[in-house]
C-alpha positions as CSV (number, residue, x, y, z in Angstrom):
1,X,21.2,-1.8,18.2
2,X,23.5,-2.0,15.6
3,X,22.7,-5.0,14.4
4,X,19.2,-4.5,14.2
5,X,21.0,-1.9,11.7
6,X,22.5,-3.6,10.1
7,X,19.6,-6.2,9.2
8,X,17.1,-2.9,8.3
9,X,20.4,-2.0,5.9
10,X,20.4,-5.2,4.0
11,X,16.5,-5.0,3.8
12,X,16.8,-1.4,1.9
13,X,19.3,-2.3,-0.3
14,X,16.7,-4.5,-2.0
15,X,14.2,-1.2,-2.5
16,X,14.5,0.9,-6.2
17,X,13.3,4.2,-6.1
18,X,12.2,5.3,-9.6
19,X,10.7,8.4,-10.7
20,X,10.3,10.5,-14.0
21,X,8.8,8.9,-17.3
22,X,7.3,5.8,-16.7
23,X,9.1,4.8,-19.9
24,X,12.1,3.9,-17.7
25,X,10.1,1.4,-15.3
26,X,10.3,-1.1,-18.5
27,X,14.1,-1.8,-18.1
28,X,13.6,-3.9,-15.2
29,X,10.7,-6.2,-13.3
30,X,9.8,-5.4,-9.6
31,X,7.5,-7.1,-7.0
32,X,5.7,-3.9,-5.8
33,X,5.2,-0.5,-7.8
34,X,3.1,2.5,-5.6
35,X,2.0,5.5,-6.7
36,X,0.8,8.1,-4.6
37,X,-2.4,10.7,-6.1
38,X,-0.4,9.9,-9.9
39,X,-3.3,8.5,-11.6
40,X,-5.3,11.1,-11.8
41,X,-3.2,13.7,-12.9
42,X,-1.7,11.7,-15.3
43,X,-2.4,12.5,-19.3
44,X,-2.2,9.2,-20.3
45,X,-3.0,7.3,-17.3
46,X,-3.8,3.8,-19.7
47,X,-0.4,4.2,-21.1
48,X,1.4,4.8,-17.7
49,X,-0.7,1.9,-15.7
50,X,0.7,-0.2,-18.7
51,X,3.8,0.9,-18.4
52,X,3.4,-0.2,-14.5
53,X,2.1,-3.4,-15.5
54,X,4.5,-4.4,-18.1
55,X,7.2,-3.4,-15.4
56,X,6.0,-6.1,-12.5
57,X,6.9,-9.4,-12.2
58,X,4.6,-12.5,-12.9
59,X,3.4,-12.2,-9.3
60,X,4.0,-8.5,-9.0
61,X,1.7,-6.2,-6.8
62,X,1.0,-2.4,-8.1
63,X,-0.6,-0.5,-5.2
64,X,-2.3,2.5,-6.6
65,X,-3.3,5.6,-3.8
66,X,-6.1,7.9,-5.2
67,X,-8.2,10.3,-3.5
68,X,-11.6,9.0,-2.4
69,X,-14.1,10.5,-4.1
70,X,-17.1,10.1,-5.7
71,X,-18.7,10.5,-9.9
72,X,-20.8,13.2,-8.7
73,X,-20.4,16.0,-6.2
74,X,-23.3,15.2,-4.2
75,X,-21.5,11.8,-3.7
76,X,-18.6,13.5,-1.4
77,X,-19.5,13.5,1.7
78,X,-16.0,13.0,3.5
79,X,-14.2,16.0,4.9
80,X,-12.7,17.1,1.9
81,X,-14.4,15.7,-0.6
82,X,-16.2,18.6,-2.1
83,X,-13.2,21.0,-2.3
84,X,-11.8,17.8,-3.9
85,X,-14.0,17.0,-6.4
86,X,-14.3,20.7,-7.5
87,X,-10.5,21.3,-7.4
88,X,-10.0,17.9,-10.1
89,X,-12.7,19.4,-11.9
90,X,-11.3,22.4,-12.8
91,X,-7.5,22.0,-12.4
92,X,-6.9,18.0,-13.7
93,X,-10.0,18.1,-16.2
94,X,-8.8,21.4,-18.2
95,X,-5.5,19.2,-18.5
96,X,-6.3,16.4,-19.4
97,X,-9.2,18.6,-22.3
98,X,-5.8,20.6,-23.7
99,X,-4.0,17.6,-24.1
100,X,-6.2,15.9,-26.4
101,X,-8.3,13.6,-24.0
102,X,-11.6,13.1,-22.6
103,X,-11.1,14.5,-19.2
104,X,-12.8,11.7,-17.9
105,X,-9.3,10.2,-15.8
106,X,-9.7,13.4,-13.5
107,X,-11.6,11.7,-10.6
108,X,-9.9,8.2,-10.4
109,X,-13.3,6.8,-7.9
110,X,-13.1,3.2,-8.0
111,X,-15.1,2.6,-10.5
112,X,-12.9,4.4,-12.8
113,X,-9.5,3.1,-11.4
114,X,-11.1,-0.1,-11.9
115,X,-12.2,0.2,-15.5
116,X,-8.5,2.4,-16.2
117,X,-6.4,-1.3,-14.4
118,X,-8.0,-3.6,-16.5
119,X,-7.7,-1.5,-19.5
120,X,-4.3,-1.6,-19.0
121,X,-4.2,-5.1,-18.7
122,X,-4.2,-5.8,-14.9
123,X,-7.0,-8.6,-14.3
124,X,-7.0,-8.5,-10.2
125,X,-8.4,-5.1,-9.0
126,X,-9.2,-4.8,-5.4
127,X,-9.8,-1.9,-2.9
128,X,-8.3,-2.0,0.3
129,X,-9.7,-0.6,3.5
130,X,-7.7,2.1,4.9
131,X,-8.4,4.5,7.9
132,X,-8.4,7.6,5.5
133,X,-11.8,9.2,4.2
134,X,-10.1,11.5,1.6
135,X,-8.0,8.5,0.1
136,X,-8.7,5.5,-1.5
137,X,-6.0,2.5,-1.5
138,X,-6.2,-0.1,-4.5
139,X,-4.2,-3.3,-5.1
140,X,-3.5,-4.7,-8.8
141,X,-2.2,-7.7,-9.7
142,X,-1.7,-8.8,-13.1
């Protein structure tokens, strides 16, 4: 037992947890970035996704976890997607209005992640199946 441990010990040592201003991310290069229902909150989700981007390595994987919802409401049909769609609406569109933007990062569906990655200079962009039908799981690669 302890030297299975051990071994997990090493394994962590190589993992960087960074949080804050996404600013700090361009000080060093890592293999895999995740954020976890960011994206759509964010103000300036472009400049953060670049900042993400700028901050992987050549071969560097950015996994990006939104919820899974649709452009319109009608297009919700999971368990939560209504309350979802509603609550962005409302809450993450009024942000994103006061701060000077469009509002139009406040549902991140895949369409919209996908146009937001390769704005920000990702060229891979590819959804994932998971066994979650509120989230969606997307990988970037640059």
């Amino acid at each position: 037992m302890a030297t299975k441990a051990r071994r997990n010990q090493e394994k962590l040592e190589a993992f960087v947890e960074r949080t804050g201003d996404g600013a700090a991310l361009l000080e060093d290069r890592f293999d895999l970035i995740t954020t976890f229902d960011v994206v759509r909150d964010c103000v300036d989700p472009i400049g953060l996704m670049s900042a993400i981007r700028g901050a992987l390595r050549t071969d560097g994987t950015y996994l990006m976890l939104e919820m899974n919802a649709g452009g319109e409401e009608e297009e919700n049909h999971n368990p939560l997607g209504g309350l979802l769609y509603n609550t962005n609406t409302l809450c993450r569109m009024t942000t994103s209005l006061v701060k000077g933007r469009d509002g139009a990062e406040a549902r991140t569906r895949e369409e919209k992640a996908r146009q937001l990655a390769y704005a920000a200079g990702f060229t891979r962009f590819r959804k994932l199946a998971i066994d979650n039908p509120c989230s969606a799981l997307y990988e970037l690669k640059a």
